[in-house]
matplotlib code that plots the C-alpha trace (Angstrom):
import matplotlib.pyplot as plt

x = [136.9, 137.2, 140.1, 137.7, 134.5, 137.4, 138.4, 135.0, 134.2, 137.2, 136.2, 132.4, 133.5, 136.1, 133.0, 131.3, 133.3, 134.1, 130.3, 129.6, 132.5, 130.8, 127.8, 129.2, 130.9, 127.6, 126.1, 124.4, 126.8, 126.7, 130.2, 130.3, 132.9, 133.7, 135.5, 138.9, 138.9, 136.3, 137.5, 134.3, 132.0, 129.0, 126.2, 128.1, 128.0, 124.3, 123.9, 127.0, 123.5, 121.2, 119.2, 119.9, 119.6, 118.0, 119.3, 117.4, 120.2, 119.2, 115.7, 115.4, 117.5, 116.2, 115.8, 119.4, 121.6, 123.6, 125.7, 129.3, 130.5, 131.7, 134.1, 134.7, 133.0, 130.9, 130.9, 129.9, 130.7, 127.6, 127.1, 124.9, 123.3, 120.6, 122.9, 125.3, 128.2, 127.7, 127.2, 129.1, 131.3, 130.9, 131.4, 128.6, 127.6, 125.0, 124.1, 123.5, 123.1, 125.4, 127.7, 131.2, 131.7, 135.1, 134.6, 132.3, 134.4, 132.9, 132.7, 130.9, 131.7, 131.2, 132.5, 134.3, 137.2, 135.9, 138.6, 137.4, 140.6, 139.7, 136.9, 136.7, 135.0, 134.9, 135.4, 134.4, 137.3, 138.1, 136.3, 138.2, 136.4, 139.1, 139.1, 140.1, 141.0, 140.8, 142.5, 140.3, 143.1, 144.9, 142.3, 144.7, 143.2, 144.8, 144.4, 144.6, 142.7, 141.8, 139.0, 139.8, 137.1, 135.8, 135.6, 133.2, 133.2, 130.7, 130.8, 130.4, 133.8, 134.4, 137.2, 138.9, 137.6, 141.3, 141.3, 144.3, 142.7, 140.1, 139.0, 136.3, 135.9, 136.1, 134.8, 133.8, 130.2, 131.4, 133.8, 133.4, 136.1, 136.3, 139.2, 139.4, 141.3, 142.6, 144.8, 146.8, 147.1, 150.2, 152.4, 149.9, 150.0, 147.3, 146.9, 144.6, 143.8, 141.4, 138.3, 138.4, 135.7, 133.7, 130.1, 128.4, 125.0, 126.7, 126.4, 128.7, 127.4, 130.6, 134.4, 136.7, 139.6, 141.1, 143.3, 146.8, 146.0, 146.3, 142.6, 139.2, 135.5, 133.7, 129.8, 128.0, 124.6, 123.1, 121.0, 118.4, 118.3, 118.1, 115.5, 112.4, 113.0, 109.4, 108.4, 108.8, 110.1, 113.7, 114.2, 117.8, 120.6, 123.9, 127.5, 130.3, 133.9, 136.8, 139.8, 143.5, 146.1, 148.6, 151.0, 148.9, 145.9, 143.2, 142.8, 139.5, 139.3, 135.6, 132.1, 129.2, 125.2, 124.2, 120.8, 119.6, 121.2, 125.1, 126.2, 129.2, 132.3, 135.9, 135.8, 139.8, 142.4, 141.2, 137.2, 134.6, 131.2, 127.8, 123.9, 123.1, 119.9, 118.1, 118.9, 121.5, 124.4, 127.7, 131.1, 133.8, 137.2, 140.0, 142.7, 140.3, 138.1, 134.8, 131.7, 129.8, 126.4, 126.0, 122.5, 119.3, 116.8, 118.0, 118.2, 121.2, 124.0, 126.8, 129.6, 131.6, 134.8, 136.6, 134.9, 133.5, 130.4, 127.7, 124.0, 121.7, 117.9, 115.0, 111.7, 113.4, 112.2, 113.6, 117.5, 119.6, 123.0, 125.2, 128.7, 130.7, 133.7, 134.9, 132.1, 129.4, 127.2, 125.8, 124.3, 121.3, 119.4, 116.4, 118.1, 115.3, 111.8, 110.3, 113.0, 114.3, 117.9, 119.6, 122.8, 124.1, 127.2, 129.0, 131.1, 134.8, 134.6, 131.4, 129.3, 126.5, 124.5, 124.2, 120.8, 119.2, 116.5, 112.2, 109.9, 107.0, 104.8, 106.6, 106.7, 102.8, 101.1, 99.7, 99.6, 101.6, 103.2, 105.2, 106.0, 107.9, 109.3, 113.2, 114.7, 115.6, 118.6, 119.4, 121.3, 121.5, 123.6, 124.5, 125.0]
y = [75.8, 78.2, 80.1, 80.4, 82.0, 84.3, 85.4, 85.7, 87.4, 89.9, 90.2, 91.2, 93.9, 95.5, 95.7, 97.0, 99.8, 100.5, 100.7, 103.0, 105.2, 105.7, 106.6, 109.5, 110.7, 110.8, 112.3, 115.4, 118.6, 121.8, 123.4, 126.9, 127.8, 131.2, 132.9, 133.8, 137.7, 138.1, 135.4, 137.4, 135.4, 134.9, 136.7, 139.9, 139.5, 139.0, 141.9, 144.3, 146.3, 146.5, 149.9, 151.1, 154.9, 157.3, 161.0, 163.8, 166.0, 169.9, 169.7, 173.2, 174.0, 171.7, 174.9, 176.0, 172.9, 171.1, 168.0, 168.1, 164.9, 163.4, 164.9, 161.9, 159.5, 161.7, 164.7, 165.8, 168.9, 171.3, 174.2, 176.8, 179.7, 181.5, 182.6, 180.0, 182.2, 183.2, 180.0, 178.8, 175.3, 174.3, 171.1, 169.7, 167.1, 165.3, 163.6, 166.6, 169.4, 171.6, 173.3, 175.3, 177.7, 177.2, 179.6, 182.2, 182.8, 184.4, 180.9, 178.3, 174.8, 171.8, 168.5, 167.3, 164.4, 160.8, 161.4, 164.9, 166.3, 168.5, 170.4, 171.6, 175.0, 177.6, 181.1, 184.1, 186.7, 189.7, 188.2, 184.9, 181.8, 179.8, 176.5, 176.0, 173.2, 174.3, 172.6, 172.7, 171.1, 173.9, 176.2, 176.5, 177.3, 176.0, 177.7, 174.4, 175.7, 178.4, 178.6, 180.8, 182.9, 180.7, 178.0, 176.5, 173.4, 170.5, 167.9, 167.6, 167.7, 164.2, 162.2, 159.1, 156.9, 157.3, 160.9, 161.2, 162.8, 164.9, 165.5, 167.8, 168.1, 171.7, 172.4, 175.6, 175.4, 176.2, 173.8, 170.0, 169.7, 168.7, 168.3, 165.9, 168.0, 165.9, 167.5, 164.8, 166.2, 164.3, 166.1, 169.2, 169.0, 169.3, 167.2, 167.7, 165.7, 165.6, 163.2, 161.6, 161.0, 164.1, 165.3, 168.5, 166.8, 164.7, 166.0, 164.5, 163.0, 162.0, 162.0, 160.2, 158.5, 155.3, 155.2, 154.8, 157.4, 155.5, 155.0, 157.3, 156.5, 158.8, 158.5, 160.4, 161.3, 162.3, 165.6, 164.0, 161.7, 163.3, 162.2, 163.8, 164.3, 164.9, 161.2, 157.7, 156.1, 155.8, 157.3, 157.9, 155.7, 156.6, 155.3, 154.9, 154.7, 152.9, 154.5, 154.9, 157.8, 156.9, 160.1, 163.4, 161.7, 158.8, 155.5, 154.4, 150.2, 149.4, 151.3, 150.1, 151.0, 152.1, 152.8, 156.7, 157.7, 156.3, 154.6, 153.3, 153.1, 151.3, 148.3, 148.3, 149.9, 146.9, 146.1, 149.0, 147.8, 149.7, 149.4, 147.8, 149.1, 146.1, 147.1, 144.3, 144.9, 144.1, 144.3, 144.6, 143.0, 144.4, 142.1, 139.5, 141.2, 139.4, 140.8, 138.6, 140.1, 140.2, 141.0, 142.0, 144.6, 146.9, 150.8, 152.4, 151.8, 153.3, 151.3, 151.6, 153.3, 149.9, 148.3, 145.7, 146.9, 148.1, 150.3, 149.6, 150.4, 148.2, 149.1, 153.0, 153.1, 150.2, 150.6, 147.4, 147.1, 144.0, 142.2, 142.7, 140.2, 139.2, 138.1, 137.7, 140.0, 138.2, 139.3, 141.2, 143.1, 146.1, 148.8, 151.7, 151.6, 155.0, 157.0, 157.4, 158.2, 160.9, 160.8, 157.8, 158.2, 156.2, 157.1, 156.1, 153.8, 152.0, 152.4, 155.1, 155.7, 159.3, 159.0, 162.1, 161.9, 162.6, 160.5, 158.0, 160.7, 163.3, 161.0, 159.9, 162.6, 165.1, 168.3, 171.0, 170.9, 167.8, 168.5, 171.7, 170.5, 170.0, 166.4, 164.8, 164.0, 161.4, 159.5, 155.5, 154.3, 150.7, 148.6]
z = [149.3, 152.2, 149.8, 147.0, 149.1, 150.2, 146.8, 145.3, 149.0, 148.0, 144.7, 145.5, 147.9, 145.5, 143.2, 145.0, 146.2, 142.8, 142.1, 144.9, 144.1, 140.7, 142.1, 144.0, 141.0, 138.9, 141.1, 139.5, 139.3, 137.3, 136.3, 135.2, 132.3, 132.0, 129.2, 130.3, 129.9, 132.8, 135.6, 138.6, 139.5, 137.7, 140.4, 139.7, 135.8, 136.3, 138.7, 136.8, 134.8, 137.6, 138.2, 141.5, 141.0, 138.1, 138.2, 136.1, 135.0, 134.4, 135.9, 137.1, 133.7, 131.3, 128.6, 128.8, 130.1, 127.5, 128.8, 127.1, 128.8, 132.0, 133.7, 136.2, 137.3, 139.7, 137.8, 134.1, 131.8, 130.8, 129.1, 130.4, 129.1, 126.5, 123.9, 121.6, 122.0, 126.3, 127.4, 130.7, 131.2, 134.0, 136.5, 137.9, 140.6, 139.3, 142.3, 144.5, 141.1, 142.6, 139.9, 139.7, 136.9, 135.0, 132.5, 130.8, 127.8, 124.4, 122.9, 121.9, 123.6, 121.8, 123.5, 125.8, 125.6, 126.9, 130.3, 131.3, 130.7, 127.5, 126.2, 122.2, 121.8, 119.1, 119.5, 116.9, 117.5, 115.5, 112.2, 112.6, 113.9, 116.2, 117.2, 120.9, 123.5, 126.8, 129.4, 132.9, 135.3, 134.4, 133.3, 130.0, 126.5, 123.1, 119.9, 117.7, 114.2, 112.4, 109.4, 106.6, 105.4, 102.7, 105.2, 107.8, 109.9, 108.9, 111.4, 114.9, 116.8, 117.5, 120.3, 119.8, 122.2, 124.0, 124.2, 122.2, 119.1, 118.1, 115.1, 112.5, 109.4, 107.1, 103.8, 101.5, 100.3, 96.7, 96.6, 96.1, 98.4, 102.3, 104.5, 107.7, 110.8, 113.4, 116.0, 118.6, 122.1, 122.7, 120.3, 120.2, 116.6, 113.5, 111.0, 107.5, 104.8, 101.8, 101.7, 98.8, 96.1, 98.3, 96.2, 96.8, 97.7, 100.9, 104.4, 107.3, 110.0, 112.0, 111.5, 114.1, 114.8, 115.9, 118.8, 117.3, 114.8, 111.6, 110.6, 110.2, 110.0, 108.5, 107.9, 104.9, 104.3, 100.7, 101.1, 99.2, 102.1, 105.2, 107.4, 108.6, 112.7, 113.1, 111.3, 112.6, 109.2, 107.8, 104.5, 104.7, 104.4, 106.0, 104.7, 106.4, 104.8, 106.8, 105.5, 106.6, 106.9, 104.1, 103.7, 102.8, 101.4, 103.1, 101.8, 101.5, 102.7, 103.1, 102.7, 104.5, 104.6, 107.9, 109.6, 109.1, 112.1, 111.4, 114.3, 114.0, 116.1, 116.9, 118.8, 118.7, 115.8, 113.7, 114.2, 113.7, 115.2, 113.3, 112.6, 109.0, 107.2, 108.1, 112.1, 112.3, 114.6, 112.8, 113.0, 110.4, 110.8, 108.7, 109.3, 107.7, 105.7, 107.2, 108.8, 111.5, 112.7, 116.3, 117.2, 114.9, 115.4, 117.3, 116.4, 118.1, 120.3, 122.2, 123.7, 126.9, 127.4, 127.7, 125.1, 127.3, 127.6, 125.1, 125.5, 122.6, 122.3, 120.8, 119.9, 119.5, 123.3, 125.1, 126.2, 126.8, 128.4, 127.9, 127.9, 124.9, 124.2, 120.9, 118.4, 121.4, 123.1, 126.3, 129.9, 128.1, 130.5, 129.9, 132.2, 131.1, 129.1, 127.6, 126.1, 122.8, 123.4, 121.0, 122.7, 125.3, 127.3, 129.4, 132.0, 133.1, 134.8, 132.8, 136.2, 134.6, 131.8, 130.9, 128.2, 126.6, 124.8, 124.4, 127.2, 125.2, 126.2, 124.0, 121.1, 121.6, 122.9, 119.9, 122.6, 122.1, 125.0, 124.1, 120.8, 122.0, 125.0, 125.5, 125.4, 128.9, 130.5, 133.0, 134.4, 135.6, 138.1, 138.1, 141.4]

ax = plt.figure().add_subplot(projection="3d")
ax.plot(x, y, z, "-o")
ax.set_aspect("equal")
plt.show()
């Protein structure tokens, strides 16, 4: 008898144990699962698009000062000047606005390369219109085109988002006939090719490059189609054509609708990312063929030099900042309110926000002073 109270004794207390072991594992516990391509913890994910400084860029020249690009991650390119043609480059601090002049050349400059290294200008020399790379390490100038007579350059100069390539687009006005340029700064060599299927009546928006070279997006715009800058509705539609460099021609993959403005851009050699009609975020995977729509409504977007990051606006005048990775956009956070950005740059190291653009005011306000006065430029610092 005594035996048996022991075991059952036994028995009861290993259930017991058991039973409070359990407890203490149910206990309530919240585990955080993190996808792993970004292994920081998740208060700095949170706090990675936090405001902590705005910068107004060219306030004492906001008539003449034209930002080109950054030229690190404390420092930005601009043009300065009255005149097209004798405008300055110059570095400047935009923490402090102090600026060094690099050069006062007879040229126009156009943009410079996403790693500050390079800056594409055009010059007009003895009845020949040049284009140049200048170099400002070195304070070196390229010659790397020249436009015949007949011809003119139709696009903006545009960079591949490596720095590698840069690329324009020629054409002569009574010819139905347009040729990509690219020139690679590697092997300081030019590169021209056709644009297939080309009408008289389309305008280019864009033409640039993937990082290994092989592909193009260019975006299109009917004449008939060209939006009114002065009204708030859409009555454009851009296209952009995903093609690839196959011997002396292009090869034309996939055509897609886009928003009036045309943004679009790579997301790698193989995904292009871009705004659908209906203000759907997409993005277009070759390899597979397949679209998957990220986000809706928003109007443009411009997305970080590592291609981790992405600025968007909503509403035209709100401007977002969030985590890009894979098919998911994620840590959403309003970083400014009251702008309509024309142009958003990031800068190397995906820190700052360089936005241009008009203030609510100048879009609102009926005065005259606000419908002549110059777009904005600032810059947010994140941190």
């Amino acid at each position: 008898m005594i035996i048996r109270r022991s075991r059952w004794m036994l028995l009861f207390l290993l259930i017991s144990v058991f039973l409070s072991g359990c407890t203490w594992e149910l206990q309530s516990k919240t585990v955080i699962i993190r996808d792993v391509e970004d292994d920081r913890p998740l208060s700095s994910i949170n706090e990675e698009f936090e405001v902590s400084k705005i910068y107004k860029l060219f306030e004492r020249e906001a008539s003449n000062g034209i930002f080109l690009g950054w030229a690190d991650n404390d420092h930005i390119w601009g043009t300065f000047g009255t005149k097209a043609v004798s405008k300055s480059l110059e570095r400047v601090d935009f923490k402090s606005g102090s600026r060094e002049m690099l050069a006062t050349k007879n040229i126009e400059w156009k943009e410079a390369s996403f790693d500050g290294q390079y800056v594409v200008a055009v010059s007009h020399r003895n009845g020949k219109e040049q284009v140049l790379l200048f170099h400002p390490p070195e304070n070196k100038e390229s010659v790397i085109g020249e436009l015949s007579s007949d011809q003119d350059v139709i696009s903006p100069f545009m960079w591949s988002n490596n720095s590698r390539y840069v690329s324009y687009a020629v054409g002569n006005p009574k010819q139905a006939e347009v040729n990509v340029v690219v020139y690679d700064t590697n092997l300081a060599r030019m590169h021209e090719r056709p644009i297939p299927g080309w009408k008289m009546t389309d305008k280019l928006a864009s033409v640039k490059m993937s990082d290994d070279g092989n592909s193009v997006l260019i975006v299109k715009i009917s004449e008939n189609e060209l939006s009114l800058p002065s009204t708030d509705v859409n009555v454009s539609e851009a296209v952009v054509v995903y093609g690839s460099w196959m011997g002396d021609r292009i090869s034309m993959s996939f055509e897609q609708a886009l928003r009036s403005d045309g943004a679009c851009d790579f997301v790698n050699d193989d995904q292009i990312l871009f705004v659908l009609p209906s203000g759907a975020l997409a993005v277009y995977d070759r390899r597979n063929e397949s679209s998957v729509v990220l986000l809706e409504q928003i109007g443009t977007f411009r997305l970080s030099n590592d291609r981790k990051a992405i600025a968007y606006t909503k509403q035209k005048e709100d401007i977002y900042a969030a985590k890009l990775q894979g098919n998911r956009i994620w840590s959403e956070k309003l970083v400014y309110k009251g702008m309509a950005p024309l142009r958003m740059d990031w800068s190397p190291d995906n820190k700052k926000l360089m936005l241009f653009g008009r203030k609510s005011n100048q879009l609102s306000e009926p005065s005259i002073e606000n419908r002549t006065s110059e777009p904005q430029s600032l810059i947010l610092e994140f941190g």
